[in-house]
C-alpha positions as CSV (number, residue, x, y, z in Angstrom):
1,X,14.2,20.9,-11.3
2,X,11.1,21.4,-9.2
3,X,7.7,20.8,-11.0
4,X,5.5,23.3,-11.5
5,X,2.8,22.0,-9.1
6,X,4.8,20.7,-6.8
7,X,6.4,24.3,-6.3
8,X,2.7,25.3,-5.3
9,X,2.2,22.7,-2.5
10,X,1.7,25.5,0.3
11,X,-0.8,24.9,3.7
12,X,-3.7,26.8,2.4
13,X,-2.7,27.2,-1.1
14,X,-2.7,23.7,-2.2
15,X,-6.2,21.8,-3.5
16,X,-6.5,18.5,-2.0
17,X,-8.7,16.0,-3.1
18,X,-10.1,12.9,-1.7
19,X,-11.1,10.1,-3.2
20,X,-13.4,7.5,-1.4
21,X,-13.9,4.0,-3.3
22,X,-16.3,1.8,-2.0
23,X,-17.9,-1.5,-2.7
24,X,-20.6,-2.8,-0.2
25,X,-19.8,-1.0,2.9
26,X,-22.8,0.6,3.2
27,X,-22.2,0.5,6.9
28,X,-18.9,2.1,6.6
29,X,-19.4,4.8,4.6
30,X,-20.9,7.2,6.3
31,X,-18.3,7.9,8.4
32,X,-16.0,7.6,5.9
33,X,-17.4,10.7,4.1
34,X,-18.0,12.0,7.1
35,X,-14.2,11.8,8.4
36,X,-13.3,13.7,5.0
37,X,-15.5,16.3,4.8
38,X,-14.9,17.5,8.2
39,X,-10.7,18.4,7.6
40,X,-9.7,21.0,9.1
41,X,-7.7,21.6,5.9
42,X,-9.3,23.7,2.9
43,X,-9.6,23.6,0.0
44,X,-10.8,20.5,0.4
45,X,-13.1,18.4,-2.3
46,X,-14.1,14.8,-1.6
47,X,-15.1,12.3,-4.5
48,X,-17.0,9.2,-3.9
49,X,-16.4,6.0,-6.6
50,X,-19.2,3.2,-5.9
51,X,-17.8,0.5,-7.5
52,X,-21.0,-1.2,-8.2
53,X,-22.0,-1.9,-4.8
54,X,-25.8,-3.6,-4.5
55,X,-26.1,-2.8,-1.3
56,X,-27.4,0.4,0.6
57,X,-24.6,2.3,-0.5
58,X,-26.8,4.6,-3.1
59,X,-29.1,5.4,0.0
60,X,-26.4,6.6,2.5
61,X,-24.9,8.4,-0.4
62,X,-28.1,10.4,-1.1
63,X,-27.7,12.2,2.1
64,X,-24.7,13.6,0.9
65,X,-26.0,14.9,-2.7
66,X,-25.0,18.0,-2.4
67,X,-21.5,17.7,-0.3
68,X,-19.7,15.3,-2.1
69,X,-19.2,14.5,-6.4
70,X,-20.3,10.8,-6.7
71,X,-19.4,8.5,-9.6
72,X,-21.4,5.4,-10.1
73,X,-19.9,2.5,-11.6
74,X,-20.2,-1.3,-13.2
75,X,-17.8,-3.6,-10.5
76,X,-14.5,-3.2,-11.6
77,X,-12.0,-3.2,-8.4
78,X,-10.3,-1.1,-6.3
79,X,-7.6,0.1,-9.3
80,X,-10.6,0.6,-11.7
81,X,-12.4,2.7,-8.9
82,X,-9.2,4.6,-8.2
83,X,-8.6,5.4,-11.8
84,X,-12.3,6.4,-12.1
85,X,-12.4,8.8,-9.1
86,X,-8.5,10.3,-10.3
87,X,-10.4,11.4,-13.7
88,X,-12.7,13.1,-11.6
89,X,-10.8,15.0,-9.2
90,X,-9.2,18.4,-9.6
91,X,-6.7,18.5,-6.5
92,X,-3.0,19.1,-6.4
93,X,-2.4,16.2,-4.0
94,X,-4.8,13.0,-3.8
95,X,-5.8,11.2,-0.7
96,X,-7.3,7.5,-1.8
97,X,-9.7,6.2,0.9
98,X,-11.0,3.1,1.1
99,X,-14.6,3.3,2.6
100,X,-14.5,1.1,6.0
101,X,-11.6,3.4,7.1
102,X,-11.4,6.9,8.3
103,X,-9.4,10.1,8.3
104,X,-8.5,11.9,11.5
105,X,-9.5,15.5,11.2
106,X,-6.1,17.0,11.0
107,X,-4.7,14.7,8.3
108,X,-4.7,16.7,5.4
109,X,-3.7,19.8,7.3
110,X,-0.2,17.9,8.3
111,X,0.1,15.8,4.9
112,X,-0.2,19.8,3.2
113,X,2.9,20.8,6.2
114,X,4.6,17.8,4.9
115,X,4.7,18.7,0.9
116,X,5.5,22.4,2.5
117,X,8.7,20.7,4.0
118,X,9.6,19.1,0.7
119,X,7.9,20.7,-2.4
120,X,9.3,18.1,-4.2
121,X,7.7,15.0,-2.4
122,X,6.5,12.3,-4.2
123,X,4.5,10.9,-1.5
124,X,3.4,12.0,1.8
125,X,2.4,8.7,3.9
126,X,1.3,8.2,7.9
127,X,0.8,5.4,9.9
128,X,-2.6,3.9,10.4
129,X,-4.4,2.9,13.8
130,X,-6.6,-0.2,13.3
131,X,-9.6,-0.8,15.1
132,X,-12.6,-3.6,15.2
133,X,-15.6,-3.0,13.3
134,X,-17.1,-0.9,16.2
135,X,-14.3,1.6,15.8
136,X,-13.0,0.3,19.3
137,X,-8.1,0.9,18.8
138,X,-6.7,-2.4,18.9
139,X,-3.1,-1.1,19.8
140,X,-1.8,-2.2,16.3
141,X,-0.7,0.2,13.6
142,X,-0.1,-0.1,9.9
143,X,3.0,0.1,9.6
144,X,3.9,-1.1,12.9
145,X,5.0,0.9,15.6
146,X,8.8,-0.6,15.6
147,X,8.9,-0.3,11.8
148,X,11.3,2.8,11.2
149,X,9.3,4.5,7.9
150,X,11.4,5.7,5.0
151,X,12.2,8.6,4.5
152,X,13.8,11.0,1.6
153,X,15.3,9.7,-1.2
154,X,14.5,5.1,-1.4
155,X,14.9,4.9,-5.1
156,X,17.5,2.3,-4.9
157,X,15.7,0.6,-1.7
158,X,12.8,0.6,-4.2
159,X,14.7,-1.1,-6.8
160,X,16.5,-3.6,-5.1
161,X,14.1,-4.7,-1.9
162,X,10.3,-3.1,-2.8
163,X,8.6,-5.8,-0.4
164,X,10.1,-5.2,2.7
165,X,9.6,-1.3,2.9
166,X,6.9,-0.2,5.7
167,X,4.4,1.3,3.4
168,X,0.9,2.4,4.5
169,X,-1.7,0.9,3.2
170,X,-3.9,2.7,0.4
171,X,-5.6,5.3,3.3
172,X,-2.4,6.3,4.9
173,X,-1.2,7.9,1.6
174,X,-1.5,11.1,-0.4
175,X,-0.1,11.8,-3.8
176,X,1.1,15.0,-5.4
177,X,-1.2,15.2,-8.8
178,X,2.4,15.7,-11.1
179,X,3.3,12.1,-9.8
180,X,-0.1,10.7,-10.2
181,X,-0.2,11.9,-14.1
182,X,2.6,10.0,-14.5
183,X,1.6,6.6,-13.2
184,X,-2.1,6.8,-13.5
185,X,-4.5,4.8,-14.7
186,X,-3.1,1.8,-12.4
187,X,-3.5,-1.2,-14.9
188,X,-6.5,-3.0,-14.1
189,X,-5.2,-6.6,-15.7
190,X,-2.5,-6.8,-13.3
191,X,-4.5,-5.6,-10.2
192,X,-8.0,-6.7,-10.8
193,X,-9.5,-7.0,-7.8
194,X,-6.6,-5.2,-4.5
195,X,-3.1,-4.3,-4.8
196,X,-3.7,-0.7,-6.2
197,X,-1.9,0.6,-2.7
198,X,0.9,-2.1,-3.3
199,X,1.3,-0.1,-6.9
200,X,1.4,3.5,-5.6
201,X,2.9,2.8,-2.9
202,X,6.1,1.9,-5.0
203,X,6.4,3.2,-8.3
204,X,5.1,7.0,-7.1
205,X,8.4,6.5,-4.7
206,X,10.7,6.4,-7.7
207,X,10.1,10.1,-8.8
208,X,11.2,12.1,-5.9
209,X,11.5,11.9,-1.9
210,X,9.1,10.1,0.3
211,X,8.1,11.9,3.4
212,X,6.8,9.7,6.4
213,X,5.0,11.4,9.3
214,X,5.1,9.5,12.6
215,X,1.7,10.2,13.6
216,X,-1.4,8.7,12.8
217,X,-3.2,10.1,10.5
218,X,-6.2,7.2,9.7
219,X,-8.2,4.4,11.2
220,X,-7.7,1.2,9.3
221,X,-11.0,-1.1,10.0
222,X,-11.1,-4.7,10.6
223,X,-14.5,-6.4,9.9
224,X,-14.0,-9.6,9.0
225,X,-14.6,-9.2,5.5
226,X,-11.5,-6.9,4.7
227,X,-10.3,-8.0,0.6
228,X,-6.8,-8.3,1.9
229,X,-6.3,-8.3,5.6
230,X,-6.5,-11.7,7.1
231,X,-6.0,-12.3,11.0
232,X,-4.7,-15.9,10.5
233,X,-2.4,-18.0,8.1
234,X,-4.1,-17.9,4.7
235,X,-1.9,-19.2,2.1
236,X,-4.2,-18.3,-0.4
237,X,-3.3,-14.6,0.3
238,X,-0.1,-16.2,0.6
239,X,0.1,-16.9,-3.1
240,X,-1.8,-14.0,-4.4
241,X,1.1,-11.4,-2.3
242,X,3.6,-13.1,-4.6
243,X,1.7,-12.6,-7.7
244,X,0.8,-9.3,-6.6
245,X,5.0,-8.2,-5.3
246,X,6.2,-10.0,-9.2
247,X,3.6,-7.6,-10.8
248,X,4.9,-4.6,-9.0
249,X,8.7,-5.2,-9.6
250,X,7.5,-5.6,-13.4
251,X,5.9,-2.2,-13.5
252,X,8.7,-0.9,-11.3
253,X,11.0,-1.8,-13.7
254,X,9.0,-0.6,-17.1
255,X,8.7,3.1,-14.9
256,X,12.3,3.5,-14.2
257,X,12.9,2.9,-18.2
258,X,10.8,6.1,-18.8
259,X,12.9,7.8,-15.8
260,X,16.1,8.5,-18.1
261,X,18.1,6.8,-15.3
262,X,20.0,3.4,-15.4
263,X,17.2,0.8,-15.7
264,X,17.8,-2.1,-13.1
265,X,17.8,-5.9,-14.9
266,X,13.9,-7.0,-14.3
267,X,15.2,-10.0,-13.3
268,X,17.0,-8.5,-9.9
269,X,14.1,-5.9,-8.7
270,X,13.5,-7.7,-5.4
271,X,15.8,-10.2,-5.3
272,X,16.5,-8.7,-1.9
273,X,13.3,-8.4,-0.3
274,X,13.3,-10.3,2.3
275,X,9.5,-10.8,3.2
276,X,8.6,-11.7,-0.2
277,X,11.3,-14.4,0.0
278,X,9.6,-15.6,3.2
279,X,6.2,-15.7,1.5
280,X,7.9,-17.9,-1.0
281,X,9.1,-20.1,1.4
282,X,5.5,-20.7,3.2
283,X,3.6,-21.4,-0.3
284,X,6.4,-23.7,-1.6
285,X,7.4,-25.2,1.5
286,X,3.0,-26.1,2.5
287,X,1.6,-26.1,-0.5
288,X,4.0,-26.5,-3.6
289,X,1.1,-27.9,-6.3
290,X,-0.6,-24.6,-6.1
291,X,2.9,-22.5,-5.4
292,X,2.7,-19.7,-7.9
293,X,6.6,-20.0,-9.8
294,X,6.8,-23.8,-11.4
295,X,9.6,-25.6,-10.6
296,X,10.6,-23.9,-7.3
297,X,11.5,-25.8,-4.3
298,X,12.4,-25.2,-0.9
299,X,16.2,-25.9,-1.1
300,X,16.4,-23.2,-4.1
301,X,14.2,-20.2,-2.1
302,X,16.4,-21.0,1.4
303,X,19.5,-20.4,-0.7
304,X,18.1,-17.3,-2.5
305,X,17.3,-16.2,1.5
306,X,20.3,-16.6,3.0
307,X,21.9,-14.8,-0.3
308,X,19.3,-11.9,0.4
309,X,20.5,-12.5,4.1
310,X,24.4,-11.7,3.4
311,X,23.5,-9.1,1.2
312,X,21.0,-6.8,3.5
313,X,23.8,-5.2,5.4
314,X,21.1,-2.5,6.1
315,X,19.3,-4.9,8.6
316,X,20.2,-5.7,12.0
317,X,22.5,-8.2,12.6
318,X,20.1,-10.5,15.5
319,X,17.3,-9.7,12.6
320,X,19.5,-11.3,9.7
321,X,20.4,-14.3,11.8
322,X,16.3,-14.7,12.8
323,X,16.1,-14.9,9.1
324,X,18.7,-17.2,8.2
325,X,18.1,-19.7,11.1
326,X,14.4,-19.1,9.7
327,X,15.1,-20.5,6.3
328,X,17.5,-23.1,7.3
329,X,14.8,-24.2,10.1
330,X,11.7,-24.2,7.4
331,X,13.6,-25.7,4.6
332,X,14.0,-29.2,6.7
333,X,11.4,-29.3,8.7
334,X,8.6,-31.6,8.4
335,X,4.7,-30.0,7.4
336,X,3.2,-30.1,10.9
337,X,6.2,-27.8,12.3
338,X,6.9,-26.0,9.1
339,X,3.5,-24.7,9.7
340,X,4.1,-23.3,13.3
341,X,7.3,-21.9,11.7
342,X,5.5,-19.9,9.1
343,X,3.3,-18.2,11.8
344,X,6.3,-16.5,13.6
345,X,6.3,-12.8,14.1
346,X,9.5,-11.5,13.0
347,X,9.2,-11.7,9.3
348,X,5.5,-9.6,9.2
């Protein structure tokens, strides 16, 4: 059965509301609000969440009084914000934007063609162009050009191998309002401070199809102070992806037991994925005191790999082998070239 609001998603017809959430970026923001109140789309409402910020963010947003709904609040993080600005909003689809990116003026005209193509959507998503901190492309996008995006019906992908999908991040997304009431607030104990995209991103995917649009539809900003992005090897960020992935497959797994649908053993949610694997491998294999499970150890995670390996019939074979020579190659290796290793391409 189609939901009632999601029958309604029509160009022109449809409310869409976005929700900028900002902490410090003062310098950002700006043209963050600017980029979303200058849509070519309407109806169009834009909410702003300052998430404490004790910078000059209360200034910028002063020249925009009377264009844009603002809510002040204590810090609480980017889920807290979300939540905050969500309460707020009135739109049939929700576009979160974090405020050091931009939209591209025809965004939310094509993510409102997209739920038109499939009323039943429970996610539109397009790829993001990143650029430096003067707004200068640097011919990456998030996800990467070569990553074929999902599309339609990845239930089971979700369930079995969440980390290695090519989501966008937390800009390149909007969100019918049916599928937000269902998953909304995102709990702030498990995603204090980022992962609210890594949330939404999966459990919204698990109640209907997921519609991908190849072109770009946001700028994703590097500036060097980005709460998750890092240019190098940081296995701190390392560490805090796996807590972040283990938290998701939990609340993957507590959603589908609300679903009515066969509920997946906790246990295997991800056993699949790949990437997270990977990550496993780099924080156990270079720094196993502070490696996030206990008792882990490289042998164990290279066996779980090539398992995942034999099992991902959906990958290329020369990507599969990459992978399993990877493991192999990481597991006895000694620290200085284990660290090379872990820098390799193919795996991001």
């Amino acid at each position: 059965m189609v939901p009632r609001r999601a029958a309604s998603l029509m160009p022109g017809s449809a409310q869409v509301s976005i929700v900028i959430t900002n902490h410090n970026y003062a310098r950002f923001l700006g043209e963050a609000i600017d980029s979303a109140l200058q849509q070519s789309y309407a109806p169009c409402d834009v909410i702003v969440v300052d998430d404490g910020s004790n910078d000059s963010s209360r200034e910028v947003l002063a020249h925009y009084a009377s264009q844009v709904q603002t809510i002040f609040k204590e810090q609480g993080g980017q889920a807290s914000a979300c939540n905050a600005g969500f309460t707020r909003c009135r739109g049939d689809v929700v576009v979160f934007l974090d405020a050091d990116d931009v939209l591209l003026p025809s965004a939310v005209a094509r993510v409102a063609r997209g739920f038109a193509r499939c009323p039943r959507a429970a996610k539109v998503q397009y790829r993001l162009e990143v650029v430096g901190v003067d707004g200068v492309p640097t011919g990456q996008l998030i996800p990467a050009a070569s990553a074929p995006l999902p599309n339609g019906d990845v239930r089971q992908a979700v369930m079995d191998h969440p980390d290695d999908l090519p989501w966008a991040a937390t800009s390149g997304n909007a969100f019918p309002r049916w599928v937000l009431e269902r998953v909304m607030p995102i709990p702030t104990d498990s995603y204090a401070s980022i992962g609210a995209d890594m949330y939404l991103a999966n459990v919204t995917a698990l109640f209907g199809p997921v519609v991908s649009l190849e072109e770009v539809g946001a700028r994703y900003r590097i500036h060097g102070s980005n709460a998750y992005h890092r240019p190098q090897l940081d296995l701190g960020q390392t560490r805090m992806t796996i807590r972040l992935s283990h938290e998701t497959h939990r609340q993957i797994w507590r959603i589908t037991g609300g679903l009515g649908e066969p509920q997946p053993s906790p246990r295997r949610i991800g056993t699949n994925s790949l990437t997270l694997l990977a990550h496993h491998m780099i924080s156990v294999k270079l720094d196993r005191s502070h490696h996030p499970v206990a008792g882990e150890t490289p042998v164990q995670v290279c066996a779980a790999g090539l398992g995942a390996v034999v099992r991902r019939r959906d990958r290329p074979f020369g990507l599969r082998a990459l992978y399993a020579g990877w493991f192999v190659a990481m597991t006895l290796a000694p620290g200085p070239i284990a660290r090379r290793l872990a820098k390799t391409p193919f795996k991001r």
